[in-house]
KELUM-368223 format. One line per field, with one value per residue (C-alpha): residue number from 0; residue in one letter; y, x, z. Coordinates in pm, 1 decimal. Layout:
residues N
n	NUM / ...
res	a / ...
v	Y / ...
u	X / ...
w	Z / ...
//
This chain:
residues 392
n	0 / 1 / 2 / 3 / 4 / 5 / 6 / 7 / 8 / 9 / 10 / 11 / 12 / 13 / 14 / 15 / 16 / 17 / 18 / 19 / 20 / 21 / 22 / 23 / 24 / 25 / 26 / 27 / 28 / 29 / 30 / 31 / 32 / 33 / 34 / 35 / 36 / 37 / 38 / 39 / 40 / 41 / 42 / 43 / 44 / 45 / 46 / 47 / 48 / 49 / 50 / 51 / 52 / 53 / 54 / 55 / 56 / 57 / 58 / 59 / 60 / 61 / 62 / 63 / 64 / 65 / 66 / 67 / 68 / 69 / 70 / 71 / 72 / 73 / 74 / 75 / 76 / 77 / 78 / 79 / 80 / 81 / 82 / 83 / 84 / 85 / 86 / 87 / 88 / 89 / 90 / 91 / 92 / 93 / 94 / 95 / 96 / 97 / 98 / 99 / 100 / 101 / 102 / 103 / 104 / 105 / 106 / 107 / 108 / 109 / 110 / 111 / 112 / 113 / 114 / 115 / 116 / 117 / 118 / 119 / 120 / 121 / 122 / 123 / 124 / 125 / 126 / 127 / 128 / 129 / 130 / 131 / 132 / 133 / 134 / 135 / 136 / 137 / 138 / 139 / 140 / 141 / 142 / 143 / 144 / 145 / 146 / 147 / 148 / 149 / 150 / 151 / 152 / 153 / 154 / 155 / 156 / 157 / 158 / 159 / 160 / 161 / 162 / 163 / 164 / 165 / 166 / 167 / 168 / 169 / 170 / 171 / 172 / 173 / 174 / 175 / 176 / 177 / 178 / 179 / 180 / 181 / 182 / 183 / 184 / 185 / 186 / 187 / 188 / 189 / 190 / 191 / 192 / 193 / 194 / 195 / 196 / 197 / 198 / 199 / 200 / 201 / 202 / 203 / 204 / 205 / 206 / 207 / 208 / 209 / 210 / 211 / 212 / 213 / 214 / 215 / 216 / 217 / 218 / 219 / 220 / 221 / 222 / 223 / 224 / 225 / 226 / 227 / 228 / 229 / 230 / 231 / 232 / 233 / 234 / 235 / 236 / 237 / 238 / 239 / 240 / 241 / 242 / 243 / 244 / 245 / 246 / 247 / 248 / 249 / 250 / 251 / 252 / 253 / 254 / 255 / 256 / 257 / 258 / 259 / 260 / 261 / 262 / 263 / 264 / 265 / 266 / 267 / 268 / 269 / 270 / 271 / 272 / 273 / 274 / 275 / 276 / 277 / 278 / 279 / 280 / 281 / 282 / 283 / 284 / 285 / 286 / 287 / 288 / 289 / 290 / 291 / 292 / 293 / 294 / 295 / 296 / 297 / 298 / 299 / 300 / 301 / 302 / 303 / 304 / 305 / 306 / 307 / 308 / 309 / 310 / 311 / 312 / 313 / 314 / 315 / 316 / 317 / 318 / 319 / 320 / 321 / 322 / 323 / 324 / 325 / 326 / 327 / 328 / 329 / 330 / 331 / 332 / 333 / 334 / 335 / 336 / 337 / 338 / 339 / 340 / 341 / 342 / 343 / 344 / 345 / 346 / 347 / 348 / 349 / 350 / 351 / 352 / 353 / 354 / 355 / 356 / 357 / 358 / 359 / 360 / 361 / 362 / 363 / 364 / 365 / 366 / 367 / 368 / 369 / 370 / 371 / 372 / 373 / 374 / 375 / 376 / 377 / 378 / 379 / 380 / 381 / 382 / 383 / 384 / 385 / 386 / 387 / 388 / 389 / 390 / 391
res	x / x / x / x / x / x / x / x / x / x / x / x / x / x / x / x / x / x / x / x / x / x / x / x / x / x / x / x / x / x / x / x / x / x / x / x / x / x / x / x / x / x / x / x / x / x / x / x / x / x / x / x / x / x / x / x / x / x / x / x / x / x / x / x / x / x / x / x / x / x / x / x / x / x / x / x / x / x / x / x / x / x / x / x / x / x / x / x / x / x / x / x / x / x / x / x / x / x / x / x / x / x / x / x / x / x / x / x / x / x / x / x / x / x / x / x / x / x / x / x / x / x / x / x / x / x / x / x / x / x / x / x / x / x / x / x / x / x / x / x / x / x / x / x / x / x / x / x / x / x / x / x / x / x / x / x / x / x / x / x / x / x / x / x / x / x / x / x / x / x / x / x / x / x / x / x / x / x / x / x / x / x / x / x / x / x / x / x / x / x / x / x / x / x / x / x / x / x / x / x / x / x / x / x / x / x / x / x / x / x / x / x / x / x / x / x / x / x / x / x / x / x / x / x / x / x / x / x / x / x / x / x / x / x / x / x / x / x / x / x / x / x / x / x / x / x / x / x / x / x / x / x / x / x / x / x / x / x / x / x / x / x / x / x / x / x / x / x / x / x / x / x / x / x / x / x / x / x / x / x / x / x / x / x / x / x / x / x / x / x / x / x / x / x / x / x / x / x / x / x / x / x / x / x / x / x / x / x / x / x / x / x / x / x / x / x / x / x / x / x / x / x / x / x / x / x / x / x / x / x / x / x / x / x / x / x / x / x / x / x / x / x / x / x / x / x / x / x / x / x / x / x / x / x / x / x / x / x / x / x / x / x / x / x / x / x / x / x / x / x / x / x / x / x / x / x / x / x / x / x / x / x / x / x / x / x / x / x / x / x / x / x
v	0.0 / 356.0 / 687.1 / 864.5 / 1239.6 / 1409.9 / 1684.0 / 1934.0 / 1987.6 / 2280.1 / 2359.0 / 2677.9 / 2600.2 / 2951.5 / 3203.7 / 2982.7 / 2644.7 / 2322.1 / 2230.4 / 1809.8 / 1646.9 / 1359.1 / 1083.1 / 859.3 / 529.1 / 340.0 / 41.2 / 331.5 / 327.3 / 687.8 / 810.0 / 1142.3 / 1339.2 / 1697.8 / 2017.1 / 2368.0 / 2676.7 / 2964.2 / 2956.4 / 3112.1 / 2827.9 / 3029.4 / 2850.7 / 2481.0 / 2391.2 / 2504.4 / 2331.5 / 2008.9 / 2065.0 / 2157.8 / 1812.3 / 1588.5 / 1517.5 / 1329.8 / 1061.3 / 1035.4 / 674.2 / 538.9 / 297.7 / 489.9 / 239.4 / 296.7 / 632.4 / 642.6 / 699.1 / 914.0 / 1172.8 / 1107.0 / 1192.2 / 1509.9 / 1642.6 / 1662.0 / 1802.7 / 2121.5 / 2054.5 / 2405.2 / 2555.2 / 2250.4 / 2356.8 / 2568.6 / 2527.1 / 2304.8 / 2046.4 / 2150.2 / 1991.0 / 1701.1 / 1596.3 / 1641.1 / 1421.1 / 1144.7 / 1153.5 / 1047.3 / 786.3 / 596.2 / 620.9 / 482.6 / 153.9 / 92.9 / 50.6 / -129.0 / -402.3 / -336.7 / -238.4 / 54.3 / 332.9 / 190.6 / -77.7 / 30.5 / 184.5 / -111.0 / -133.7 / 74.7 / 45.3 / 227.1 / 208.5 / 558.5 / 820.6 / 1151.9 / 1451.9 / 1831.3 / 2040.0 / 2324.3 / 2703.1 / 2677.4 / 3020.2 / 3155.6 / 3097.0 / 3198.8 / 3553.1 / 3566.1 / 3367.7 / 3316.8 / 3448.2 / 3305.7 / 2900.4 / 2961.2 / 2953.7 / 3136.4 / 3431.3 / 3473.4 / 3840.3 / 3801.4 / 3616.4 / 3468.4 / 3371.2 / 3168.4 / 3036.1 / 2881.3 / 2726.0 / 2565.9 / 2368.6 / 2318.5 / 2145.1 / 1953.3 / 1852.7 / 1672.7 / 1439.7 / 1640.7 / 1610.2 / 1892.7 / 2222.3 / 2483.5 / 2831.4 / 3126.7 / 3495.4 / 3690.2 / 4038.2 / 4057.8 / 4328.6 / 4592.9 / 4479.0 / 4109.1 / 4003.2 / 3732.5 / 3867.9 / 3756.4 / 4020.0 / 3772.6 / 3743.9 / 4087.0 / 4075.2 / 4239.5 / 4577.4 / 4446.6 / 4436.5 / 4420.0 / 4467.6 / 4128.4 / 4242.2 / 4079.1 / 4399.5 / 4398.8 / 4480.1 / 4089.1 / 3875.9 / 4048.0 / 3908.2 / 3591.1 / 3505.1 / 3640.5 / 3397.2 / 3129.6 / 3179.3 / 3188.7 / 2859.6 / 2699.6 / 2809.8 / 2677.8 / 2328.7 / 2231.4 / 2143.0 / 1852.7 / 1959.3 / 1952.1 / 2291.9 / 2423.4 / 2761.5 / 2854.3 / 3101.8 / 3096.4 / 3372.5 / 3605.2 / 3692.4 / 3716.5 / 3522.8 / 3770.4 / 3762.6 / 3414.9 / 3377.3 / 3640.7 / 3499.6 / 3138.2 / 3237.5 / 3445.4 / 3150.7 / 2917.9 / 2924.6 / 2739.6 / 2423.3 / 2406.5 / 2081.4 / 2285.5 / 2617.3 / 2633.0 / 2861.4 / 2924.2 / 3057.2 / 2947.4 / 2961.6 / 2632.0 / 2768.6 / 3103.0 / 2828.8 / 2601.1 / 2871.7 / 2964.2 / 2558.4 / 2562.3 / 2833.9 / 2794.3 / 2486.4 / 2476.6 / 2185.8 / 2311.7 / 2258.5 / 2407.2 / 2258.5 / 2256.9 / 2481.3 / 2299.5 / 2084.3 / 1721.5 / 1573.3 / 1808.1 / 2130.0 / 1936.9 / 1791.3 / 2122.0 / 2141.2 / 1746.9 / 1804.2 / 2179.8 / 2001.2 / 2281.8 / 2069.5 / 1878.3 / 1776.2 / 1847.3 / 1925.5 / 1753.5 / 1856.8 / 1584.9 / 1683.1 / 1953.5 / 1664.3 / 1389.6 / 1108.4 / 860.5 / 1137.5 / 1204.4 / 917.2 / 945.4 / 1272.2 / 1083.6 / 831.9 / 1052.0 / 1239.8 / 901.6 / 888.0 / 1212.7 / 1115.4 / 1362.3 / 1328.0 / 1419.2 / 1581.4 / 1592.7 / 1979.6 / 1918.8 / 2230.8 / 2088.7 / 1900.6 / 1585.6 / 1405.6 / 1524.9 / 1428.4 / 1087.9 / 1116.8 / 1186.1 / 964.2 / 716.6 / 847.9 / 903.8 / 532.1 / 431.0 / 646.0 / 534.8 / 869.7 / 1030.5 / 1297.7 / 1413.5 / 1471.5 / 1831.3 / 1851.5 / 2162.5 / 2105.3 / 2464.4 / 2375.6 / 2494.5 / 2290.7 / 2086.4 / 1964.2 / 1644.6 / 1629.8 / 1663.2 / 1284.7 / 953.2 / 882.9 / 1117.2 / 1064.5 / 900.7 / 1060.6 / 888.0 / 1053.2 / 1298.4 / 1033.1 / 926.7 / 566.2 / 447.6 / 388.3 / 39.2 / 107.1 / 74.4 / 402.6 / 668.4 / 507.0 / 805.1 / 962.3 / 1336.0 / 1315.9 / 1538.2 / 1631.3 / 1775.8 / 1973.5 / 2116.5 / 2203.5 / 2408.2 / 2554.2 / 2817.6 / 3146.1 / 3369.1 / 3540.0 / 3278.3
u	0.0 / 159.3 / -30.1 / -93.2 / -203.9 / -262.0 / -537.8 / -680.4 / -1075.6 / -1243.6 / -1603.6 / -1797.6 / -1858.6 / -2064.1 / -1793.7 / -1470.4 / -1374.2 / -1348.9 / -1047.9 / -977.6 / -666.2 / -755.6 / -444.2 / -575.8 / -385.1 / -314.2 / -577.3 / -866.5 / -812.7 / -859.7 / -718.0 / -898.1 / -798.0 / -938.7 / -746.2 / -801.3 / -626.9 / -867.7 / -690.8 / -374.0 / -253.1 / -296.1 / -80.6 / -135.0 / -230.6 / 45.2 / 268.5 / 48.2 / 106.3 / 485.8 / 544.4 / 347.5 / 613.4 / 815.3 / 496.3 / 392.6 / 475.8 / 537.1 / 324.5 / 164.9 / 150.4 / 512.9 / 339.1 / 618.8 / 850.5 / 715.8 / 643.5 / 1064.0 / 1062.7 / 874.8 / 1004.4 / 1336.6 / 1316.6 / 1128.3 / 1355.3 / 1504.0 / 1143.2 / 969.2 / 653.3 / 340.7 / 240.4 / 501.2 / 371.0 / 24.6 / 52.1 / 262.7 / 6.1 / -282.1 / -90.0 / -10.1 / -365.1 / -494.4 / -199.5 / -286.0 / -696.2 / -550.9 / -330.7 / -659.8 / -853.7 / -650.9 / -669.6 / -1044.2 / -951.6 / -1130.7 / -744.0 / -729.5 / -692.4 / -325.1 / -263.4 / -301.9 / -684.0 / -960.5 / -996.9 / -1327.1 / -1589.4 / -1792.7 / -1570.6 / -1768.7 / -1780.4 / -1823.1 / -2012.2 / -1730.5 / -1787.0 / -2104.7 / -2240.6 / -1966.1 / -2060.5 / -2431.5 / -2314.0 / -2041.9 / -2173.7 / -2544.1 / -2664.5 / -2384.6 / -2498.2 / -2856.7 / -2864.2 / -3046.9 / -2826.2 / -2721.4 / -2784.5 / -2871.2 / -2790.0 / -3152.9 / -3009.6 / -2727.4 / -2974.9 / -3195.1 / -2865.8 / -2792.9 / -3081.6 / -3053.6 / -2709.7 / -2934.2 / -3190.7 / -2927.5 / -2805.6 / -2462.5 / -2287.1 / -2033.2 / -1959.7 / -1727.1 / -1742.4 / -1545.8 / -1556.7 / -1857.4 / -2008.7 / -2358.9 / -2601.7 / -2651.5 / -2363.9 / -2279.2 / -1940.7 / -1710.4 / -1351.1 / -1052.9 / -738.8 / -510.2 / -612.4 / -614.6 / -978.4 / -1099.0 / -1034.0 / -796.4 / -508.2 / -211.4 / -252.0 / -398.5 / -495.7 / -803.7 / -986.4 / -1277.6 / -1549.3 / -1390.4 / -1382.1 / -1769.6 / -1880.7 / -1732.3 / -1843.3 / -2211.3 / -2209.3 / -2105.2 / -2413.8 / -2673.3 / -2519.7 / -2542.1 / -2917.9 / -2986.3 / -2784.4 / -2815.2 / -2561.1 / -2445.4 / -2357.2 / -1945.6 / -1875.6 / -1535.2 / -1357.8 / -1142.8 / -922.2 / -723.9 / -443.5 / -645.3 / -415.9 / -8.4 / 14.5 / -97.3 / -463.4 / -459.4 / -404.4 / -718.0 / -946.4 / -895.2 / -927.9 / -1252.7 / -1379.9 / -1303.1 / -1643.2 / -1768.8 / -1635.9 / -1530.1 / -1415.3 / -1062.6 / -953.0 / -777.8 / -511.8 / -230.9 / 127.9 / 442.6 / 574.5 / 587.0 / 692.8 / 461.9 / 158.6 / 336.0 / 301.7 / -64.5 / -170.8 / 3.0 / -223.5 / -568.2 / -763.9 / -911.5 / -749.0 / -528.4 / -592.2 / -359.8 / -111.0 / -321.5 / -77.2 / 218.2 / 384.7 / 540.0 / 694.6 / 977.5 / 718.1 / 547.1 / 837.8 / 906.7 / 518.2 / 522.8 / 872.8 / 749.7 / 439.3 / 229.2 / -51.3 / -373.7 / -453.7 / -285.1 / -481.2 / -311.8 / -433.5 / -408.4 / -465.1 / -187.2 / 30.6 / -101.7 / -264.8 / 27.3 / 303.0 / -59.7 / -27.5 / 352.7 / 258.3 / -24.0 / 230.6 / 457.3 / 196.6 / 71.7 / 487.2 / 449.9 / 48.1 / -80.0 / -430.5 / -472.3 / -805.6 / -813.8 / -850.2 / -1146.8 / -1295.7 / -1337.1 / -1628.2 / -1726.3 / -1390.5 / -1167.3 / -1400.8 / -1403.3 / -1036.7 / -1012.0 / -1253.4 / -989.8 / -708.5 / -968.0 / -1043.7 / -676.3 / -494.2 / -543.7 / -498.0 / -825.2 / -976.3 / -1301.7 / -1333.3 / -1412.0 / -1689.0 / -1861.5 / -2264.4 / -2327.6 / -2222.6 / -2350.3 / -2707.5 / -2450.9 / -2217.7 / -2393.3 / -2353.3 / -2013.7 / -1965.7 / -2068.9 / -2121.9 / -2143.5 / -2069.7 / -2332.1 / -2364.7 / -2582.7 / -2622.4 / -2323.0 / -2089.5 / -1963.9 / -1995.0 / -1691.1 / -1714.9 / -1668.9 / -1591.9 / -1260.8 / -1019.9 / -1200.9 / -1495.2 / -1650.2 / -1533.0 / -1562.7 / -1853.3 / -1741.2 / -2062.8 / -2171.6 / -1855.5 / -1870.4 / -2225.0 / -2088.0 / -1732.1 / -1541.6 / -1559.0 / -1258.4 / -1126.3 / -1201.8
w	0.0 / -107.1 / -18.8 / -316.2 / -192.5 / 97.6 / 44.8 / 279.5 / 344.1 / 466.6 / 597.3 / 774.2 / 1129.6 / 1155.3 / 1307.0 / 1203.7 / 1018.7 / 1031.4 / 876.4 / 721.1 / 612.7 / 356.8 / 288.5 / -35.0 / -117.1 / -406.8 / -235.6 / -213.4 / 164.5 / 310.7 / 675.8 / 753.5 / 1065.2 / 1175.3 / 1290.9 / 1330.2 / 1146.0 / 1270.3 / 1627.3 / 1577.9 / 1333.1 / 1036.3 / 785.1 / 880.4 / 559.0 / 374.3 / 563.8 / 516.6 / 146.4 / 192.8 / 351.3 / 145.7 / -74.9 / 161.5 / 203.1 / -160.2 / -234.2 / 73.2 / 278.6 / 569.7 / 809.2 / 989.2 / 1115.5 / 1349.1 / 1103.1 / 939.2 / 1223.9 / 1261.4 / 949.5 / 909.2 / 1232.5 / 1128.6 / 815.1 / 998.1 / 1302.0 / 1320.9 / 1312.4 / 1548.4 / 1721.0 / 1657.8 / 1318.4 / 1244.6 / 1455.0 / 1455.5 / 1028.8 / 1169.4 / 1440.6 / 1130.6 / 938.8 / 1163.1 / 1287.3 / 918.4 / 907.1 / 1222.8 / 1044.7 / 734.7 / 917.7 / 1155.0 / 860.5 / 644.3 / 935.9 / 1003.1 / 1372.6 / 1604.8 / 1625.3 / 1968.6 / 1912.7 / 1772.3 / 2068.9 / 2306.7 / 2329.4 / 2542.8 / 2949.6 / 2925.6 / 2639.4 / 2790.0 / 2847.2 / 3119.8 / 2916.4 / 3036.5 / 2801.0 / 2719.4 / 2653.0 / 2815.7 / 2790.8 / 2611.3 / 2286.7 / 2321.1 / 2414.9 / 2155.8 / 1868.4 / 1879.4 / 1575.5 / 1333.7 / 1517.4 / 1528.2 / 1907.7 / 2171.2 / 2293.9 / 2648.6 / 2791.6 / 3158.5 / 3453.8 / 3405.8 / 3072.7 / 3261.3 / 3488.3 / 3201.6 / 3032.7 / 3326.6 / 3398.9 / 3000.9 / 3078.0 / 3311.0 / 3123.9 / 2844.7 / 3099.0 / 3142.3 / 3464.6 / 3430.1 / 3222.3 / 3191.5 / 3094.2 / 3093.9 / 3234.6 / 3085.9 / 3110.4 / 3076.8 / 3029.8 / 2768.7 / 2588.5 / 2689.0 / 2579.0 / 2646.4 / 2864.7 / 2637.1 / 2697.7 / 2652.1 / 2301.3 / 2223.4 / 2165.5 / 2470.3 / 2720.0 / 2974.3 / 2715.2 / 2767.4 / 3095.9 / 3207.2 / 3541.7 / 3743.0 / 3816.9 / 4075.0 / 3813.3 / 3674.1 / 3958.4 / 4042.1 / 3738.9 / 3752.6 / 4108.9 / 4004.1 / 3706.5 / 3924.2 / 4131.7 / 3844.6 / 3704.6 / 4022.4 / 4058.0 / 3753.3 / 3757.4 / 4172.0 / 4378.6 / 4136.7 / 3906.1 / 3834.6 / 3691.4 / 3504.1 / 3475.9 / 3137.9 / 3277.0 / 2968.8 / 2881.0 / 3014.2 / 3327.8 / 3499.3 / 3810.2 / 4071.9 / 3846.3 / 3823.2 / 4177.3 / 4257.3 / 4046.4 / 4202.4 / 4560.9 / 4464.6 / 4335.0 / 4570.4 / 4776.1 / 4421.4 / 4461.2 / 4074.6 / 3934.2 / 3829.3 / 3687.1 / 3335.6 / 3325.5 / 3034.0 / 3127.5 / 2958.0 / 3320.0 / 3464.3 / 3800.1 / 3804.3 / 3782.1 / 4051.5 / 4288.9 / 4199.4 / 4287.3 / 4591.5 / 4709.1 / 4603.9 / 4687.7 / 4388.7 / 4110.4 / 3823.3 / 3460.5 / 3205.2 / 2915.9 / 2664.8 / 2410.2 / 2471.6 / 2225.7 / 2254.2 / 2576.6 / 2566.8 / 2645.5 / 2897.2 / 3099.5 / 3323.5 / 3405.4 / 3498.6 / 3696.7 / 3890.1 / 3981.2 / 3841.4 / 3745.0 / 3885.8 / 3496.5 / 3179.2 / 2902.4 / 2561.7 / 2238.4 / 2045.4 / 1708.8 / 1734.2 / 1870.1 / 1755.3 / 1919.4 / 1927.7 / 2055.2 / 2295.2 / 2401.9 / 2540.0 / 2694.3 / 2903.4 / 2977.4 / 3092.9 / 3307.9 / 3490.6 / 3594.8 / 3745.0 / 3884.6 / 3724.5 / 3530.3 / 3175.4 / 2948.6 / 2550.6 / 2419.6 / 2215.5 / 2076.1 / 1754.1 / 1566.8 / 1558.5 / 1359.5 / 1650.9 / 1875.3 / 1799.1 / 1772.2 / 2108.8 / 2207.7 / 2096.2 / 2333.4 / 2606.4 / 2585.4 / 2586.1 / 2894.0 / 3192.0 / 3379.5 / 3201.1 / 3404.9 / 3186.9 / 2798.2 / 2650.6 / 2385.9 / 2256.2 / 2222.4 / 2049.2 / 1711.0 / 1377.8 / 1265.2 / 1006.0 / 1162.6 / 1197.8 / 802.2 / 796.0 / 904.2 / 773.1 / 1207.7 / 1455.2 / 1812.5 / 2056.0 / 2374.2 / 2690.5 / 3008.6 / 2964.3 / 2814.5 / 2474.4 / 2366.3 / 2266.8 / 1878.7 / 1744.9 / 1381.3 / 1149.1 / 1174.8 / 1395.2 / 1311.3 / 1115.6 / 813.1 / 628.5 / 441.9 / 136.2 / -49.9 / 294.7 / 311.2 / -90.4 / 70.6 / 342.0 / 133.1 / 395.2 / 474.3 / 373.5 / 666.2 / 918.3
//
């Protein structure tokens, strides 16, 4: 078996993309995998065409190889994009070997110790104030609004979420500073006027979900250490599952766990075992979120390992649609130090056409699927249906 191209996809998901790599072989297999190029990975694609060449004719079942391979003929510009198009890649290899030996991806990786995996409904709230009207949803204005959303989480049989920091009222907008998208940059500071609205937000989810609900906080880029630091102490009297936050600073976020009480998500920009190591060795981290189609799931999978060593949990960064999802799903079944599984429930009304299966969810978990590959593939007509936007 040779691969004979390695094609990119790309669909509107409403306010962004969803974004497809495609590997074709000369025995009409396919391997598909899923990544993202509207979150700062502008370029992915072109790389994924600049490293083609090297695969074209070989057979793409030594996917370890290959990865060797394409990492070091970018070595002296490894990370970010880089490996962002090498994790894509290797993704739609392992698809490609699992189906030409009619196995479920797990089962190349050693075979699942759970077949339902507990998932937390992600950017609860966030997206209904940001991007309603572009994913046909009902906006969030109010606290009532968060409220009603909650006992929506509910009422779907989910037994956690996660949302971020929000400002409601005339002009309800999600707080993001430390993506330049929002007042509060560059200065990252948590302000009163931020950790009031946080801790009210708080409250209206917990009226609306009861007291068992597991809920999440994305703290994201959003603040330095001392902010960090504030926010989780103010939020403390919540009881939250664990606060995300991003530094590069392994040792800035070891001192923020060892003063809240509160568990310590982050780690979900990092790339391969080397960027994780001083966040495993500082003990920074309660979980460590992996993103596996920026790394890949096999190289994933080493990360996970190498967190378990450390006993340390770990959570897939899935903000994607529903190919990465069951991508993850795959990982998710695999590690034995899982924590919880991301997925995002406020998707564009299509997205369930973009597959051939989408994933099953009972009482806030995802059935492990029992297919070939990922057990789902791109379904193509549905994505000429739904062609990109430019500028996303």
């Amino acid at each position: 078996m040779r691969i004979t191209r390695i094609d990119t996809l790309h669909a509107d998901a409403g306010w962004r993309n969803f974004d497809y790599v495609k590997i074709t072989t000369d025995e009409d297999l396919v391997g598909w995998s899923e990544y993202n190029e509207s979150f700062g990975g502008m370029g992915v694609s072109a790389v994924i065409a600049a490293l083609a060449p090297a695969l074209i004719g070989r057979d793409p079942r030594p996917w370890e190889a290959h990865v060797a391979t394409m990492y070091a003929v970018r070595r002296q510009a490894s990370g970010g994009v880089i490996q962002q198009a090498i994790g894509a890649i290797e993704n739609a290899l392992l698809d490609v070997t699992a189906r030409a030996l009619g196995v479920p991806v797990y089962a190349l990786l050693g075979g699942p110790v759970r077949d339902r995996i507990r998932l937390y409904w992600s950017h609860c709230a966030t997206y209904r104030v940001s991007r309603a009207r572009e994913m046909d949803l009902p906006p969030v204005r109010t606290l009532d609004d968060v409220t009603r959303l909650g006992r929506e989480v509910v009422g779907r049989g989910y037994t956690a979420l996660k949302t971020n920091v929000l400002f409601l009222g005339d002009t309800p907008r999600a707080h993001v500073p430390g993506f330049g998208r929002s007042a509060g940059f560059p200065e990252l500071n948590a302000d009163r006027h931020v950790i009031d609205a946080i801790r009210a937000q708080l409250a209206a989810f917990r009226e609306g979900t009861g007291p068992a609900m597991d809920i999440l906080v994305d703290l994201n880029f959003n603040y330095k250490t001392e902010g960090f630091l504030k926010m989780a102490r103010a939020m403390e009297p919540f009881d939250l599952f664990w606060v995300e936050m991003d530094t590069r600073d392994a040792s800035a976020l070891a001192y923020v766990r060892s003063r809240t009480t509160i568990p310590v998500a982050s780690c979900e920009c990092p790339f391969g075992r080397r960027d994780y190591r001083p966040f495993f060795e500082r003990q920074a981290v309660d979980v460590a979120i992996v993103d596996t189609p920026w790394n890949g799931v096999a190289e994933s999978l080493k990360i996970a390992a190498m967190a378990d060593t450390y006993e340390v949990n770990v959570a897939p960064h899935n903000f994607y649609g529903h190919l990465a999802t069951m991508m993850n799903a795959h990982w998710s079944a695999v590690v034995p130090n899982l924590r919880i599984m991301e997925i995002d429930p406020d998707v564009v009304p299509w997205q369930d056409d973009l597959v051939t299966v989408k994933p099953q969810i009972k009482d806030g978990h995802l059935l492990l699927p029992t297919g070939p590959g990922w057990g789902t593939e791109v379904n193509e007509e549905a994505v000429r249906a739904h062609p990109p936007r430019s500028g996303r």
